[in-house]
PDB file as gemmi writes it, atoms N, CA and C in Angstrom:
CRYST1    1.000    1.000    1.000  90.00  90.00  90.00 P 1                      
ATOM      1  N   UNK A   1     -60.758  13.623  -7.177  1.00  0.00           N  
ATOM      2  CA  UNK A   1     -59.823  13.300  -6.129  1.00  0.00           C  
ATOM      3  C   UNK A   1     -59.190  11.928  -6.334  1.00  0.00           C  
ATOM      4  N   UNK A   2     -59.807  11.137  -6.945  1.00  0.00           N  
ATOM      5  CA  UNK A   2     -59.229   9.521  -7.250  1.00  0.00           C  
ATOM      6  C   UNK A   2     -58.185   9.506  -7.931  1.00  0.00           C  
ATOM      7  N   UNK A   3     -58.206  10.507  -8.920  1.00  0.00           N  
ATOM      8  CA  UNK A   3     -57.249  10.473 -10.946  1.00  0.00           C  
ATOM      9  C   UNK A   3     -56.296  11.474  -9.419  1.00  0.00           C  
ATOM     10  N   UNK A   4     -55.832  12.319  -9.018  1.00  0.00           N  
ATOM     11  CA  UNK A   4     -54.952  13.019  -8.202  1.00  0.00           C  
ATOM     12  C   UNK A   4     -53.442  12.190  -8.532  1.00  0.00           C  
ATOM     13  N   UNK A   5     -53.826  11.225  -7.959  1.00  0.00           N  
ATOM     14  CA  UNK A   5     -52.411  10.499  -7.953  1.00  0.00           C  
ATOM     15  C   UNK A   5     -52.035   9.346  -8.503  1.00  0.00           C  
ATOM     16  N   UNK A   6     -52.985   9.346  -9.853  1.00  0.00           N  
ATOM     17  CA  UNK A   6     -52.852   8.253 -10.714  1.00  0.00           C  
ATOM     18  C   UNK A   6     -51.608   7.590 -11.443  1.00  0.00           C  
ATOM     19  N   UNK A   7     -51.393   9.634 -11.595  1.00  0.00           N  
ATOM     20  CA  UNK A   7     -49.734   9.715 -12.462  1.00  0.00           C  
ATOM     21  C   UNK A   7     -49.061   9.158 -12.088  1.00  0.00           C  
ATOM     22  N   UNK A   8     -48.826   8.829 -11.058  1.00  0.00           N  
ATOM     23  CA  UNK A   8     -47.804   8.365 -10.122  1.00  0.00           C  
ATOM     24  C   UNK A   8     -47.531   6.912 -10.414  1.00  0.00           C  
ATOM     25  N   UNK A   9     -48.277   6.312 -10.775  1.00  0.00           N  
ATOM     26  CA  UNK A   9     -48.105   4.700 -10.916  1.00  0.00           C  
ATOM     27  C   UNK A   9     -47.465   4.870 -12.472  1.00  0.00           C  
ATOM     28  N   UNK A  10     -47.956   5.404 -13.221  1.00  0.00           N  
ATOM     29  CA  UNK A  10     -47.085   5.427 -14.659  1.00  0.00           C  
ATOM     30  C   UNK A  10     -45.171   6.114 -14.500  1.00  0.00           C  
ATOM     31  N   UNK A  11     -45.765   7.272 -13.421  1.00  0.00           N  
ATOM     32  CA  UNK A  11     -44.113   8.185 -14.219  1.00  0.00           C  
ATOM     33  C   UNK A  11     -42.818   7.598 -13.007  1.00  0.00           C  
ATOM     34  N   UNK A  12     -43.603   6.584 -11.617  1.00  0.00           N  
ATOM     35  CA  UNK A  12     -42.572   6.309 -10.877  1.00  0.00           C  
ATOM     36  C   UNK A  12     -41.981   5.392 -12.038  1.00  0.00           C  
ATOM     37  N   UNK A  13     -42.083   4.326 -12.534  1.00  0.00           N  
ATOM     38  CA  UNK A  13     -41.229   3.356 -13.331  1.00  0.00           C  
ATOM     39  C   UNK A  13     -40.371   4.078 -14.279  1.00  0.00           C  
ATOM     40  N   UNK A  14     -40.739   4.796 -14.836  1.00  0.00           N  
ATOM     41  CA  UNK A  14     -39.636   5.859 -15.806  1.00  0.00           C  
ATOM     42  C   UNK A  14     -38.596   6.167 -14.902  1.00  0.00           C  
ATOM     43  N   UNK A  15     -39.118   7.216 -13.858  1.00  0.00           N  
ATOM     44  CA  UNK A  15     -37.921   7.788 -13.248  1.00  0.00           C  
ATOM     45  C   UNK A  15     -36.767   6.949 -12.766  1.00  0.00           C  
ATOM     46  N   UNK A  16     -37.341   5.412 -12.056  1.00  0.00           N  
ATOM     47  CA  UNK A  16     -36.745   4.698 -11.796  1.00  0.00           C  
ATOM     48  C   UNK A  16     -36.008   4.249 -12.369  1.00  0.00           C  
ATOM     49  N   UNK A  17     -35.973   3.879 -13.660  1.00  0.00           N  
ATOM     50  CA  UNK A  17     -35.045   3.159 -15.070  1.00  0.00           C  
ATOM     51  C   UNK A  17     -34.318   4.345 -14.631  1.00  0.00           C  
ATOM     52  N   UNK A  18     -34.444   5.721 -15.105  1.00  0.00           N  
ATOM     53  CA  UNK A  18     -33.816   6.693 -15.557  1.00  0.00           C  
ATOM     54  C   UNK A  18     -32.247   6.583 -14.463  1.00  0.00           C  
ATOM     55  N   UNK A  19     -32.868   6.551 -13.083  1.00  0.00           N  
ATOM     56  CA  UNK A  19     -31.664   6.266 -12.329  1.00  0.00           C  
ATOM     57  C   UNK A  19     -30.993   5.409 -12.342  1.00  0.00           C  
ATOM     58  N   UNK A  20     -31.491   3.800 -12.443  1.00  0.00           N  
ATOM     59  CA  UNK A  20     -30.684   2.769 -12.590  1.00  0.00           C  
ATOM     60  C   UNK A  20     -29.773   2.928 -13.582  1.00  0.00           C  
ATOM     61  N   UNK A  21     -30.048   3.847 -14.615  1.00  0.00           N  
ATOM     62  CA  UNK A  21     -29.558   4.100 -16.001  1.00  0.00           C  
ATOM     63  C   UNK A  21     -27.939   4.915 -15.849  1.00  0.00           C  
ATOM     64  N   UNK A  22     -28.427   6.039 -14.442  1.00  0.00           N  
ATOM     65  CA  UNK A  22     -27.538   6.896 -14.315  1.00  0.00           C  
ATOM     66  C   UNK A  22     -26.928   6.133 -13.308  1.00  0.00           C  
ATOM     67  N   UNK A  23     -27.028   5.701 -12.375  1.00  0.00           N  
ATOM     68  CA  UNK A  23     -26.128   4.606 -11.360  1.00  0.00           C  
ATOM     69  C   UNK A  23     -25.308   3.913 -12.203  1.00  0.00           C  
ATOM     70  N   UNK A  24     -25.468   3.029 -13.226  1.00  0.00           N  
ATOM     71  CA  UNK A  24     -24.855   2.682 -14.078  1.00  0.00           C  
ATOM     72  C   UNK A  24     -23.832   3.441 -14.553  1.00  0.00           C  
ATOM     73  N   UNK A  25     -23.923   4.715 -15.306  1.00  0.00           N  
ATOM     74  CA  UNK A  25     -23.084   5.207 -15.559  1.00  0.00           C  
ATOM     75  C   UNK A  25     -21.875   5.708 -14.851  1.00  0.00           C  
ATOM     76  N   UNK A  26     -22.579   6.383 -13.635  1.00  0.00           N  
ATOM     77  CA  UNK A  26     -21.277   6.533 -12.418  1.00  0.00           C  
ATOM     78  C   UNK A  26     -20.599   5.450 -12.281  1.00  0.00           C  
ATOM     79  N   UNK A  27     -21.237   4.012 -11.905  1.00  0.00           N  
ATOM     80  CA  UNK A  27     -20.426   3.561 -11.418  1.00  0.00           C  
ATOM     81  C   UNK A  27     -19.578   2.915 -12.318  1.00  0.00           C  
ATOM     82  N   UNK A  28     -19.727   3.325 -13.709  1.00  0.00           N  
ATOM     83  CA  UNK A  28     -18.671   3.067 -14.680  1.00  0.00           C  
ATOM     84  C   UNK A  28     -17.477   3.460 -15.114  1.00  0.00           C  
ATOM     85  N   UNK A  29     -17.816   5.502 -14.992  1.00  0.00           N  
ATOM     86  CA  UNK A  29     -17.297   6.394 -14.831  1.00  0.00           C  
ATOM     87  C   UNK A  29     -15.934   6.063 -13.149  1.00  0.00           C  
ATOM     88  N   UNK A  30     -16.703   5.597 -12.048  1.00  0.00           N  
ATOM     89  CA  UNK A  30     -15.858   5.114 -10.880  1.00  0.00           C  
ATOM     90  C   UNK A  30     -14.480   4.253 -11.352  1.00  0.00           C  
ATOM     91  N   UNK A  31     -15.367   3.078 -12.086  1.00  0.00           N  
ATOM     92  CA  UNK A  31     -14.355   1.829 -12.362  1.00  0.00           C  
ATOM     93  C   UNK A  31     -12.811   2.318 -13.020  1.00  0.00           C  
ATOM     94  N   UNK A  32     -13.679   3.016 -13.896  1.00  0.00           N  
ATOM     95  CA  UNK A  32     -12.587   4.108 -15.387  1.00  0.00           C  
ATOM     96  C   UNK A  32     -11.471   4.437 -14.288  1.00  0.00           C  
ATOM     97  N   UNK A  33     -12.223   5.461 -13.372  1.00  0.00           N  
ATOM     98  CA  UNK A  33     -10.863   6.241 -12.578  1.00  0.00           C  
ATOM     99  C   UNK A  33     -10.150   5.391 -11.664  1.00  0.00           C  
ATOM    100  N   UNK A  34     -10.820   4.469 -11.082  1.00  0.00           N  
ATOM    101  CA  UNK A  34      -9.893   3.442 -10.108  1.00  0.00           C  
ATOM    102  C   UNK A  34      -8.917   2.519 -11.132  1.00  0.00           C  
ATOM    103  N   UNK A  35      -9.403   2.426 -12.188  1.00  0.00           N  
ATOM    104  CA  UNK A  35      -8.392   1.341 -13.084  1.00  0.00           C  
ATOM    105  C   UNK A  35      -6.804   2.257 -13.655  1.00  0.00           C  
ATOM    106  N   UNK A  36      -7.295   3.478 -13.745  1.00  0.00           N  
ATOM    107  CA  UNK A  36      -6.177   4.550 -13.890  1.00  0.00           C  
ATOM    108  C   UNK A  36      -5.465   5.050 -12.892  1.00  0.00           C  
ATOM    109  N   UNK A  37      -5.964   5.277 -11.669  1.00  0.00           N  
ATOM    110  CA  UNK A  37      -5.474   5.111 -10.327  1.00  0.00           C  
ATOM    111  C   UNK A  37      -4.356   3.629  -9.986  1.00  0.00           C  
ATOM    112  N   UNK A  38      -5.008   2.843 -10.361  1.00  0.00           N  
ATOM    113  CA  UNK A  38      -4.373   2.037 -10.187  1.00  0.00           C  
ATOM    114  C   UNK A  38      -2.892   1.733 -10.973  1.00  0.00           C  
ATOM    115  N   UNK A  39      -3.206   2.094 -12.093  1.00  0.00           N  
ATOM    116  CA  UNK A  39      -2.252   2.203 -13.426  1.00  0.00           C  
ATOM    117  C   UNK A  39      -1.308   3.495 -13.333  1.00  0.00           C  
ATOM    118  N   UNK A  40      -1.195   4.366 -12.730  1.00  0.00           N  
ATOM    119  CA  UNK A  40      -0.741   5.027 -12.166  1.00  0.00           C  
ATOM    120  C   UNK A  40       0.281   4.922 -10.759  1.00  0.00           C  
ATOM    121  N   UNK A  41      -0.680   3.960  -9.837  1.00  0.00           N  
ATOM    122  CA  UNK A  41       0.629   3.599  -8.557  1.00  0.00           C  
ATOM    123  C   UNK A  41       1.264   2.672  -9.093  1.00  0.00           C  
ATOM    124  N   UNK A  42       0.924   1.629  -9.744  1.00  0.00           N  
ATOM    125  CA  UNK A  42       1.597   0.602 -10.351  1.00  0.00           C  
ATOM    126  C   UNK A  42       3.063   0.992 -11.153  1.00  0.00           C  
ATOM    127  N   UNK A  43       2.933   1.682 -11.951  1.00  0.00           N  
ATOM    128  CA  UNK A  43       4.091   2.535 -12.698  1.00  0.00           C  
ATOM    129  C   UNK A  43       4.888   3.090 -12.164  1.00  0.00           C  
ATOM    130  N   UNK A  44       4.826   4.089 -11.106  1.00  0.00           N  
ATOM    131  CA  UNK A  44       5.157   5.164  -9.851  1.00  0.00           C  
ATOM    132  C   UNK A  44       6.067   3.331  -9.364  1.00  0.00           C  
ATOM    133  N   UNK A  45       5.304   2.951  -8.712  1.00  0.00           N  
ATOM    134  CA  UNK A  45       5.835   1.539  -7.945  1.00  0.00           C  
ATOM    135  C   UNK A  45       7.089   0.999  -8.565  1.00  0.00           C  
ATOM    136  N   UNK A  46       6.974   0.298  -9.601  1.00  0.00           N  
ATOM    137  CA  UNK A  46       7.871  -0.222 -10.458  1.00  0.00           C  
ATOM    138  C   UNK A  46       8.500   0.873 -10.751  1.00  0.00           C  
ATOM    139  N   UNK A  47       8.603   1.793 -11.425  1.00  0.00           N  
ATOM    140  CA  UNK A  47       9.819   2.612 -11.693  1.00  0.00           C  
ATOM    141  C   UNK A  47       9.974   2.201 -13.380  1.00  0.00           C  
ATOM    142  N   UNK A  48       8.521   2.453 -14.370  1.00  0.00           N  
ATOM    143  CA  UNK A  48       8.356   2.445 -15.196  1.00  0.00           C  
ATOM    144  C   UNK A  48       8.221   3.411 -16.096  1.00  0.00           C  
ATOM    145  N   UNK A  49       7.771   2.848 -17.260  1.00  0.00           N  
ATOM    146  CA  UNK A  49       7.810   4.407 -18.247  1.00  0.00           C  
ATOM    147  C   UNK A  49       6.007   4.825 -17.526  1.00  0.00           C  
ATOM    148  N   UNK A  50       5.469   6.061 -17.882  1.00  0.00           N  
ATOM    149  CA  UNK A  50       3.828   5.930 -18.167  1.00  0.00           C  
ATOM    150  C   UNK A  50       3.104   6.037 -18.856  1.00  0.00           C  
ATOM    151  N   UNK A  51       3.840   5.259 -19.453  1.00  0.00           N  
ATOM    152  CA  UNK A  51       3.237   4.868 -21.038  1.00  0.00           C  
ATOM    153  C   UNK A  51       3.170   2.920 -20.915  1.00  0.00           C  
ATOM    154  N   UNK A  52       3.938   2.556 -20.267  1.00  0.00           N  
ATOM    155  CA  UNK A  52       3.581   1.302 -19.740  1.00  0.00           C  
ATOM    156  C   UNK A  52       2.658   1.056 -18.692  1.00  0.00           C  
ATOM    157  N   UNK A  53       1.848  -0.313 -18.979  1.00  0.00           N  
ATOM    158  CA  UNK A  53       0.647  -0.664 -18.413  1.00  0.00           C  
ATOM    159  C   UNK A  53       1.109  -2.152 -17.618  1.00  0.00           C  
ATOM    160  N   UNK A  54       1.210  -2.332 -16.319  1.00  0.00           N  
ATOM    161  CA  UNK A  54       1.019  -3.316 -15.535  1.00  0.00           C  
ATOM    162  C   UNK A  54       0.042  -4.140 -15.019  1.00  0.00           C  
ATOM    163  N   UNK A  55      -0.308  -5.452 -15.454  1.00  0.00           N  
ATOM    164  CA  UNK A  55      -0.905  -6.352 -14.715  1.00  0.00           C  
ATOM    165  C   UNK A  55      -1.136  -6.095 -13.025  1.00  0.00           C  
ATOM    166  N   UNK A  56      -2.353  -6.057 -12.443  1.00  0.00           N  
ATOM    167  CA  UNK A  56      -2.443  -6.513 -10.913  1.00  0.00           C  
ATOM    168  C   UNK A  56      -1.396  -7.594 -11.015  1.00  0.00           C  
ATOM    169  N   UNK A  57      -1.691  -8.737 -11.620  1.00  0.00           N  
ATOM    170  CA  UNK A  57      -0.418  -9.951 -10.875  1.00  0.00           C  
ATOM    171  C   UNK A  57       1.057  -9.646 -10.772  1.00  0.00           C  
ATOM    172  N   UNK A  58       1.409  -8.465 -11.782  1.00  0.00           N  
ATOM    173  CA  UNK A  58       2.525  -7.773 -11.477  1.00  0.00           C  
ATOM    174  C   UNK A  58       2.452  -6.871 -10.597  1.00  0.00           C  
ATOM    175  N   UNK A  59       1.946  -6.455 -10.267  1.00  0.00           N  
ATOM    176  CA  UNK A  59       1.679  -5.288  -9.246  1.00  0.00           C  
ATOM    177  C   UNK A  59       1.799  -6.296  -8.077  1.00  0.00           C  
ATOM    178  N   UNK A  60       1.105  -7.198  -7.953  1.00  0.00           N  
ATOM    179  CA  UNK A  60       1.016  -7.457  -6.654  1.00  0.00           C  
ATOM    180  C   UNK A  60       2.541  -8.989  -6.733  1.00  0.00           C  
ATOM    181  N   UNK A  61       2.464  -9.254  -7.396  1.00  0.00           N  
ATOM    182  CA  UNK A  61       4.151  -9.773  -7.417  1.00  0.00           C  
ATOM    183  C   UNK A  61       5.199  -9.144  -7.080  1.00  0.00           C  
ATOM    184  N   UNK A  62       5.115  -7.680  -8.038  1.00  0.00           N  
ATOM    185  CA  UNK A  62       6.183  -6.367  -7.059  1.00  0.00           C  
ATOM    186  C   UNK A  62       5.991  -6.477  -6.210  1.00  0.00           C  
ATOM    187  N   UNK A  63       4.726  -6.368  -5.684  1.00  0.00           N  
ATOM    188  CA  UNK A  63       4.403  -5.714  -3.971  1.00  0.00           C  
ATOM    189  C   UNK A  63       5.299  -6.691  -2.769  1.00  0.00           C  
ATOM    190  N   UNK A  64       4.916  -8.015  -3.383  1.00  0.00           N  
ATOM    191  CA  UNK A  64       5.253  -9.229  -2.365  1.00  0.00           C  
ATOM    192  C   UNK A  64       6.917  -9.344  -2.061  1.00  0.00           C  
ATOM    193  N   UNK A  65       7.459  -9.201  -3.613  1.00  0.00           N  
ATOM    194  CA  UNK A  65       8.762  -8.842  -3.884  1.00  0.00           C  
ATOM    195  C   UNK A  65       9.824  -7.967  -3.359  1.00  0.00           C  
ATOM    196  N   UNK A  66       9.002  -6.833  -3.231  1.00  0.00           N  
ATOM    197  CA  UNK A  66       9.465  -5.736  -1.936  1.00  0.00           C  
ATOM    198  C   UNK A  66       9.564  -5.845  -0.442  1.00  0.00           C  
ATOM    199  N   UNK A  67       7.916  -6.115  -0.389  1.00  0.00           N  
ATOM    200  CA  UNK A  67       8.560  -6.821   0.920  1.00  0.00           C  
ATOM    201  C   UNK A  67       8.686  -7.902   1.525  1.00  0.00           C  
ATOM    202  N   UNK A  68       9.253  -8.828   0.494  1.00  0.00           N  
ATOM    203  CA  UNK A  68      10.304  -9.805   1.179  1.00  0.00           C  
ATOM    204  C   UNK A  68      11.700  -9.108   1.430  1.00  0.00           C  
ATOM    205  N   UNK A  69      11.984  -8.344   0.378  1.00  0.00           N  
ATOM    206  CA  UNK A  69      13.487  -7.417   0.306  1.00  0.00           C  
ATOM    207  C   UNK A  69      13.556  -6.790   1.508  1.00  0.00           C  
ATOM    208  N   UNK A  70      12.386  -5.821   2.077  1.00  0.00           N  
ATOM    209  CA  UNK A  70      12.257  -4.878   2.994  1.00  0.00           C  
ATOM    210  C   UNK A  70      12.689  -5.924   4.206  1.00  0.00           C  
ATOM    211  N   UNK A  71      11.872  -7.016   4.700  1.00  0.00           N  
ATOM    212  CA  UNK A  71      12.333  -7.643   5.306  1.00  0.00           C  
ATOM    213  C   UNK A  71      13.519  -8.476   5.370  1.00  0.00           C  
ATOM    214  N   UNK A  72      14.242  -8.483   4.894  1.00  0.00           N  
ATOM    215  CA  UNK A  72      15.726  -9.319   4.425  1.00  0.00           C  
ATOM    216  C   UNK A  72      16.793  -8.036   4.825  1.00  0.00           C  
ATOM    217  N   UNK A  73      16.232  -7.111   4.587  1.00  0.00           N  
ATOM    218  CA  UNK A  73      16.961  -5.860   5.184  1.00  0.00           C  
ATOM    219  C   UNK A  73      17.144  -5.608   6.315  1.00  0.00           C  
ATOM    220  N   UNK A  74      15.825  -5.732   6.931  1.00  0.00           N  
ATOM    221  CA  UNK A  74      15.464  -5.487   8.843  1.00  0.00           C  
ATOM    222  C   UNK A  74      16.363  -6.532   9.429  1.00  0.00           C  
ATOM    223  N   UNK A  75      16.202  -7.654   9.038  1.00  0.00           N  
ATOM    224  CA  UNK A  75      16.802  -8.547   9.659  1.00  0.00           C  
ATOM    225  C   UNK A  75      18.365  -8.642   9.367  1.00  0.00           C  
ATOM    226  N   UNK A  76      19.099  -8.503   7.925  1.00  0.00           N  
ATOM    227  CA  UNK A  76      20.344  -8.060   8.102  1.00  0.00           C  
ATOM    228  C   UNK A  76      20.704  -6.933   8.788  1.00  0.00           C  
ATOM    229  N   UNK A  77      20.005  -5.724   8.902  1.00  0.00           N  
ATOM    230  CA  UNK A  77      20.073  -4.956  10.251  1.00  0.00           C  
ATOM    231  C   UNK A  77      20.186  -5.241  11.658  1.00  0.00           C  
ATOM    232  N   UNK A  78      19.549  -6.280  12.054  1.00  0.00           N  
ATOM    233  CA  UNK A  78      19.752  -6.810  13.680  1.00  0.00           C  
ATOM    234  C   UNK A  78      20.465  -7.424  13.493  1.00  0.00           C  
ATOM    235  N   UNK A  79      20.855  -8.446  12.349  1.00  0.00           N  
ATOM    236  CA  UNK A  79      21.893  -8.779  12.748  1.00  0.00           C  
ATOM    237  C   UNK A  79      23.315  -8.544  13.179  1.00  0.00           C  
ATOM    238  N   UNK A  80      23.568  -7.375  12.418  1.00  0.00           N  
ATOM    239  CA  UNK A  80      24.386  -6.361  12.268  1.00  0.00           C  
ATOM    240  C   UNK A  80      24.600  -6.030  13.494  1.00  0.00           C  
ATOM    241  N   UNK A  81      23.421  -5.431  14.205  1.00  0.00           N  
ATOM    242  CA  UNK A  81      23.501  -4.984  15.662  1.00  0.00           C  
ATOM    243  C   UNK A  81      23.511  -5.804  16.649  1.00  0.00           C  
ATOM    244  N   UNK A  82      23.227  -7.059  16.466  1.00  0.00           N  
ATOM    245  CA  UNK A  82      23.881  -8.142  17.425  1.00  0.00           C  
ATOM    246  C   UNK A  82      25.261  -8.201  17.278  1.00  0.00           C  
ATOM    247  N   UNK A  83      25.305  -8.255  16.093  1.00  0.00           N  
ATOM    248  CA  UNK A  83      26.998  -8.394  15.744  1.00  0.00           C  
ATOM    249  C   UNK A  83      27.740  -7.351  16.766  1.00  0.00           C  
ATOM    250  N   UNK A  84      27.542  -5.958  16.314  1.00  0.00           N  
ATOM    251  CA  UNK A  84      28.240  -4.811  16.776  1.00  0.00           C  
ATOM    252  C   UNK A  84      28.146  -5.041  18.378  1.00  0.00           C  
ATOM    253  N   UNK A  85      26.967  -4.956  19.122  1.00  0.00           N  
ATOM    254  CA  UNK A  85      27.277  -5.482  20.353  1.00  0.00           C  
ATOM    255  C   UNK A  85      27.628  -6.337  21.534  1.00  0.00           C  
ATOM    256  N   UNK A  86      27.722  -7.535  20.236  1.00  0.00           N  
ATOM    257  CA  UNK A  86      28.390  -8.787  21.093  1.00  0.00           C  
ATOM    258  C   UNK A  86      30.662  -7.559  20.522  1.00  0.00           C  
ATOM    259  N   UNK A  87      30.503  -7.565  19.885  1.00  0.00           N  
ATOM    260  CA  UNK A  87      31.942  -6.882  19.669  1.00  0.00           C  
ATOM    261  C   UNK A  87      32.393  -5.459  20.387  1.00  0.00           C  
ATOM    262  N   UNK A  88      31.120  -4.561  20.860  1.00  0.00           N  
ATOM    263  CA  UNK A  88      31.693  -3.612  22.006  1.00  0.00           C  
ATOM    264  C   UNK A  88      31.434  -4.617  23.095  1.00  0.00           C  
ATOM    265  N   UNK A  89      30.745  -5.431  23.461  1.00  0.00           N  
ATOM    266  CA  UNK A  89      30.787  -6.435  24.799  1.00  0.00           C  
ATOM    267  C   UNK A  89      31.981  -6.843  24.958  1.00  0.00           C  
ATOM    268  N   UNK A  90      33.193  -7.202  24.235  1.00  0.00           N  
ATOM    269  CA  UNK A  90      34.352  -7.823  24.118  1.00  0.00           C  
ATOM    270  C   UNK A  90      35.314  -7.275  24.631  1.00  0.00           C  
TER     271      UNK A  90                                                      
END                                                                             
């Protein structure tokens, strides 16, 4: 009855590596697909070939780039519409 569960102190440390081993790999396998994911909106974004590869600092330089534009838009829009209704006010 003592030896019963002896095994146990030897084969838990194996199994354990074995997973850290495989955690590892997923979460490598993860990185792989988020870096292609990423390389993917990035391209789509810019309006590139996809065969070209973008920097995050480009990516996120586009990003900032846009919307400053987006906003430069909104606001030439109200202005617009202030405009137009100070001119039907008239």
């Amino acid at each position: 009855m003592k030896n019963d569960g002896s095994w146990t102190k030897f084969i838990t440390p194996i199994l354990v590596t074995i997973v850290i081993f495989m955690l590892g790999t997923i979460i490598t396998q993860v990185n792989r697909i988020d870096e292609k994911l990423f390389h993917h909106l990035a391209n789509d974004e810019i309006h590139m070939p996809r065969s070209l590869y973008v920097s995050k600092a480009e990516f996120d330089m586009q990003s900032r780039f846009i919307e400053k534009e987006n906003d430069r838009i909104i606001k030439a829009i109200d202005e617009l519409r202030k405009d137009l209704k100070k001119g039907a006010a008239q």
